[in-house]
N, C-alpha and C positions, 0 to 999 in steps of 0.2 A: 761957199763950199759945204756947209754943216746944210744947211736949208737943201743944196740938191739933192746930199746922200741921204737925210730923214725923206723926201718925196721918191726916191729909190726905195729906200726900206720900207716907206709906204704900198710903194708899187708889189715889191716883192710880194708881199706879206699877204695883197690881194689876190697876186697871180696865185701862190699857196692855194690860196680859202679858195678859190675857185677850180684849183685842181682834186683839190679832195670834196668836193662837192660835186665833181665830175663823174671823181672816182666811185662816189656812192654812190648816183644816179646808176650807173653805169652798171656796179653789180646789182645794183635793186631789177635792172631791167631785164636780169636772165631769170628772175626770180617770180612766177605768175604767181597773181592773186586769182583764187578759186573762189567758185561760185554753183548754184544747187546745179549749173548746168553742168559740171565736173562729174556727177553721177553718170552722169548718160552716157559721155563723153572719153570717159577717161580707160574703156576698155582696148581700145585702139593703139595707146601709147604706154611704157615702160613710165611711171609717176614716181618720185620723191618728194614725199608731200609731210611737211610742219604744221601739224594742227595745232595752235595754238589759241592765247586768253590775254585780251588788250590789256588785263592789268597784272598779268604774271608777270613779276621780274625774272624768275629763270626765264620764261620767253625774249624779253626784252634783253636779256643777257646772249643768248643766241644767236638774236637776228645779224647782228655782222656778220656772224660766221658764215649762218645761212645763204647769206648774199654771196661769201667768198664759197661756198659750194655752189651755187649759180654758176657763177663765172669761170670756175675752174671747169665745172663738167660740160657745160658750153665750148669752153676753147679748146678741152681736149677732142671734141666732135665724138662725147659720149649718147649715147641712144636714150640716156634716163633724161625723164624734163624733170626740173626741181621745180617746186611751187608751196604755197604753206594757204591754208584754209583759216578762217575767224572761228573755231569751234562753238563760242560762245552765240554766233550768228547763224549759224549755221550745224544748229546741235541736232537734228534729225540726222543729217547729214554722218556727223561726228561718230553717235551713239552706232550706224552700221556699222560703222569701221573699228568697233571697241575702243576708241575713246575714253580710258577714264581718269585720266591728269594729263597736266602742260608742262614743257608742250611734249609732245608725242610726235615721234618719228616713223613714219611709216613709208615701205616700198613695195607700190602695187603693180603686180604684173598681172594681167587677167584677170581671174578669179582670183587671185592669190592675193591677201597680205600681209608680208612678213614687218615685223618689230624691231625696234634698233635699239638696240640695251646698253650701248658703249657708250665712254665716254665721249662727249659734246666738242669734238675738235673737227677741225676740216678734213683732218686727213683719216681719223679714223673712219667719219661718215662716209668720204669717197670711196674707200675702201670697201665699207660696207655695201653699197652700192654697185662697185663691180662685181662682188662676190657675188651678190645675189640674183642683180640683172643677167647673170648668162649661164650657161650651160648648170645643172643641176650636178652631172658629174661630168667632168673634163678629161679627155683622152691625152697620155705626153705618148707621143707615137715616136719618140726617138729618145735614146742617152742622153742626147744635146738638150730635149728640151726638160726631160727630168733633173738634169743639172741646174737648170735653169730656174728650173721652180723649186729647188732642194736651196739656192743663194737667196730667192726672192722674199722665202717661207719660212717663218719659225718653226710652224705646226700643219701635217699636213695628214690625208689619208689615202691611204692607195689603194684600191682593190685590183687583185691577179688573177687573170684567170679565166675562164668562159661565162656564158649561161648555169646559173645554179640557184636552189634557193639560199646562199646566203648573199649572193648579188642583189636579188629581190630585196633581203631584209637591209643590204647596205644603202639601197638605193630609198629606200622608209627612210631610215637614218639619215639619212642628207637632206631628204625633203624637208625634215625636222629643224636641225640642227646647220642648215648652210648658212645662218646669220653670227653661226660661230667662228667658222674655219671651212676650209676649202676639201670637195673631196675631186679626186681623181683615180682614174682607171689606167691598168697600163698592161699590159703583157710581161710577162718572164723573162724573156731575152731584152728590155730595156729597165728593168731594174738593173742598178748596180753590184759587182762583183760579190762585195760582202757582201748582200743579202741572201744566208738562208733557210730554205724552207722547204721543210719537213713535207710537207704536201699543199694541194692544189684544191680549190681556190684558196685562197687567203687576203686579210685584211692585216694594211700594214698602219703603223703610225711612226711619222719622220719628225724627232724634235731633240733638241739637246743631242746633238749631231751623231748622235746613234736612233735606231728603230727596235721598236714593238712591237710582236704579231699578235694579233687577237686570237685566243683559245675561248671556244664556245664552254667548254667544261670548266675550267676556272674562272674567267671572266662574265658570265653569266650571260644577259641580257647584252646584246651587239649595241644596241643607243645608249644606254650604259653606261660602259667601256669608252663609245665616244667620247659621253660628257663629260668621265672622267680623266681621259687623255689629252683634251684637246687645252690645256694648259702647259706653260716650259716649268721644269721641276723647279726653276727658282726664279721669281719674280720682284719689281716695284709694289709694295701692296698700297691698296688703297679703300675706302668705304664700297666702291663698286666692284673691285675686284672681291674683296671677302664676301658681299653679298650674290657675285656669280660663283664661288665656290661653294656656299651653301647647299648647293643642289647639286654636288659630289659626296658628298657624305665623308669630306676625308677629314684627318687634321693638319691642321694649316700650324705650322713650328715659324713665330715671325720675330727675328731680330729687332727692337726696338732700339735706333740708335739715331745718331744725331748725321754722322755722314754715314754713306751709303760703305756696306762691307757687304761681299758678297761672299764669305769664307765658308760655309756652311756644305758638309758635305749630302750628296743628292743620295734618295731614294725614291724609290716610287709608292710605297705603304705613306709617305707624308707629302705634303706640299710646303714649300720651303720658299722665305722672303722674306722681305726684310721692308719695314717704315720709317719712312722720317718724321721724327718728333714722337710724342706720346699723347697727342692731345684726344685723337680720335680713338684710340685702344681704352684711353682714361674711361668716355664714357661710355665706349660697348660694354667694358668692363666693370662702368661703374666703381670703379678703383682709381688709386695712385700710385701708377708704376711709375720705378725709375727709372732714367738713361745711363747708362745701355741695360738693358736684360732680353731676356727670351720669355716667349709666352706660344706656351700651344693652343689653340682652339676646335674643339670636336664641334664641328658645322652640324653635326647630324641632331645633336641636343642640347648645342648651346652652353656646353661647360667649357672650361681651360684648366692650364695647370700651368701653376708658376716655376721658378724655380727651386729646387730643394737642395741645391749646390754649388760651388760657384766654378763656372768654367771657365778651366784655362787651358782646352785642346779638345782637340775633336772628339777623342777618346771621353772626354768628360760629356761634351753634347750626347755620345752616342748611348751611352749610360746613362744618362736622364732619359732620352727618348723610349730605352729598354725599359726601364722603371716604368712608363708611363703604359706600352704595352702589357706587362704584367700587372698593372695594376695597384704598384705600389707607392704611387705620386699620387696623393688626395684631389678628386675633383671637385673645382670649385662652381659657383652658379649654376647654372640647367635651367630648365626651363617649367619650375615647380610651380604652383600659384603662388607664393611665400616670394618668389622670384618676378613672377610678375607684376603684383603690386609694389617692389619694392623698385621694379623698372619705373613707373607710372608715377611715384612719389619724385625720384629719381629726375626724371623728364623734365615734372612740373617745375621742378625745384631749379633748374640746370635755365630751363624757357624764365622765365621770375627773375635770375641771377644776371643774365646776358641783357634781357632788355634793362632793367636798371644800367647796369655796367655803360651799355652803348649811349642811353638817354634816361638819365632818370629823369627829367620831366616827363616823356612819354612814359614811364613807367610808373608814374604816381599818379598819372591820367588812367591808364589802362586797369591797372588795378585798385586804385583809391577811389578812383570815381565807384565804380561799381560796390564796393564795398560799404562807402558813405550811402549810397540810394539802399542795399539791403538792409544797413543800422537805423535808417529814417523808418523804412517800411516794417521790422520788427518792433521797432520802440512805438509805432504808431497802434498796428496790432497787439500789444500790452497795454496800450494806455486804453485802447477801445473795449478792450475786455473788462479790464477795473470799472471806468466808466459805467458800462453797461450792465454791468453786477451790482450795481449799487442803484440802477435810477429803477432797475425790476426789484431790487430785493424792497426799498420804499413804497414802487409801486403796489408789493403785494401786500406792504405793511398797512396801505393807506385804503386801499380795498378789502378788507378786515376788520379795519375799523368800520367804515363804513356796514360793511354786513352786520356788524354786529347792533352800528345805530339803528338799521331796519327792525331786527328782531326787536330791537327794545319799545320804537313806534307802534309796533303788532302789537307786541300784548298790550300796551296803555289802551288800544281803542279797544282792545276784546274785552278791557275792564271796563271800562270808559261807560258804554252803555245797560249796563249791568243795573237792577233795581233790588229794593232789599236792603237787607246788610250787606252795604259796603265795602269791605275793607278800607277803602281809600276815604279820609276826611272830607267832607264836602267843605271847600273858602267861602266863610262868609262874606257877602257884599257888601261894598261901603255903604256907609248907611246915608250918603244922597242919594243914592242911584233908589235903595228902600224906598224913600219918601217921593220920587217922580213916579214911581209903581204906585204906589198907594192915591196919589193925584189923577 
């Protein structure tokens, strides 16, 4: 009995390994490998293309997912083909398409290709993918189907209205900006009831279940006002979110807590949300906050402001926030040079700390080796300079001498043959050598 059901759980365990080795084949197979004939080729069809680098691990971290975008947009009988390129293989190739890290997401329609800056999940990228493969602006020609895309949509934009130029300028703005959020057109009589509107044409935005018309006079610049709308006034934040807020110019007021509280009342002058843990605020901030607090950040220059009180009701947030508008909450950081190299000390220090932590044998490799060859190669260049100062300073000592032994050969012979009074004693000869003279 034991012996059957081990050659069962044997079996099982095979049939497994051979279903998820199916499983892979199988999304790898909606997934093309690209080649330089992709240049030529690829104006014909809607592209979802991963440029990627054989030894990047964010790539390598990816490629499942990538495959499960494969298979998902295959079985939905979407129009887009997915596929991912060798960049590294094919860097001519890469470098047209701007190409400048791994892996890089791109969706090429024709001429076009637009960028995918979200985060690396399947459903964001799908997402992004619909949004981009179809219409530039999308018509809701009924109530029914504005309702539809009011449940489907956190954030959306509508334009009302005819031919005008600021349909023109909406229509710039989408072209721009449709890797962000979805625009639509619609007529007057399929807006909803609440909506309204002082006059014709108009630009709406639907989010945080009420809307916002756009005023050319206040709100300035139309792509703008997108950028800076096309966020819900309170979010999950994260490293990618704050660095897409960066290019709103607003400030970001973010709850630093351990679970998630979404208490914080909305306005639109700030961007509001909240993180989990402090680990990633620690080192934008290069500080040690603690849990729970609040922290503002002015995205436009890189300073924050902490707290200067401690809140216990909205009424207290909104009085810090006041404070922070007028100007009487101290800003901290920016972006001074004083600030930058204190970033860069900072970095180094943080990169140094982590790898020891993770391996220090890799870490006393990484940076001992390198250190030990610089101390050989300075100690060696010290020792070659003493050296060498001492075999010239002899040399010049021994070459002196000598010169000096010349001069003194010179004058002897310039006496030497001199007749007369001598100075110099003439040596008398031995007196054998006298008597073979005289023989």
């Amino acid at each position: 009995m034991a012996g059957a059901a081990a050659r069962r759980s044997r079996a099982a365990l095979r049939l497994c390994a051979t279903v998820v080795l199916l499983d892979v084949a199988l999304c790898k197979g909606f997934v093309e490998d690209l080649d330089e004939s992709f240049k030529d080729n690829r104006k014909d069809d809607i592209w979802l293309v991963d440029f990627y680098a054989p030894w990047c691990g964010h790539c390598k971290k990816l490629e499942p997912i990538w495959n499960e975008v494969g298979l998902e947009m295959k079985s939905i009988g979407s129009p887009v083909k997915v596929g991912k390129m060798d960049a590294t293989s094919y860097s001519s190739i890469a470098s047209e398409f701007g190409v400048r890290g791994y892996p890089t997401i791109k969706l090429l329609k024709g001429d076009l290709a637009y960028n995918y800056r979200g985060p690396r999940t399947k459903d964001d990228i799908i997402e992004f993918a619909h949004r981009v493969s179809g219409a530039l602006i999308r018509p809701l020609p009924s109530q029914q189907m504005f309702e539809h895309v009011q449940k489907r949509h956190h954030v959306f934009f509508v334009y009302i209205g005819g031919e005008s130029p600021l349909k023109e300028k909406y229509i710039d703005a989408a072209s721009e900006l449709i890797v962000y959020t979805y625009f639509f057109s619609a007529s007057e009589e399929v807006v909803p009831e609440y909506v309204k509107l002082k006059e014709m044409p108009a630009v709406l935005v639907f989010k945080d279940e009420t809307y916002f018309v756009y005023d050319e006079y206040e709100d300035g610049d139309l792509s703008s006002w997108i950028n800076r709308e096309r966020f819900q006034s309170y979010l999950t934040m994260d490293g990618f979110l704050l660095y897409e807020l960066g290019d709103t110019g607003k400030l970001v007021a973010i709850a630093v807590i351990d679970e998630k509280n979404t208490s914080v009342e909305h306005t639109r002058d700030f961007q509001f949300g909240h993180m989990d843990g402090n680990d990633y605020i620690n080192t934008l901030l290069m500080d040690d906050l603690t849990i729970p607090t609040v922290v503002v950040l002015n995205t436009s220059n890189q300073q924050y402001f902490l707290l200067d009180r401690q809140i216990k009701n909205a009424e207290d947030m909104v009085q810090f926030i006041n404070n922070i508008l007028d100007g009487t909450v101290e800003a901290q950081g920016g972006d001074s040079i004083l600030q930058r190299l204190k970033r860069i000390v900072f970095d180094a220090k943080s990169t140094i700390v982590s790898v020891f932590k993770s391996s220090p044998l890799m870490g006393c490799f990484l940076f001992g080796l390198p250190l030990g060859v610089i101390s050989i190669m300075c100690y060696g260049i010290y020792t070659a300079d003493t050296d060498g100062g001492y075999i010239e300073e002899r040399y010049e000592v021994s070459k002196s001498e000598i010169e000096s032994q010349e001069q003194i050969e010179e004058s002897k012979e310039q006496q030497g043959p001199s007749s007369g009074g001598s100075l110099v004693p003439t040596v008398q000869e031995p007196k054998d050598v006298l008597e073979k003279k005289k023989d």
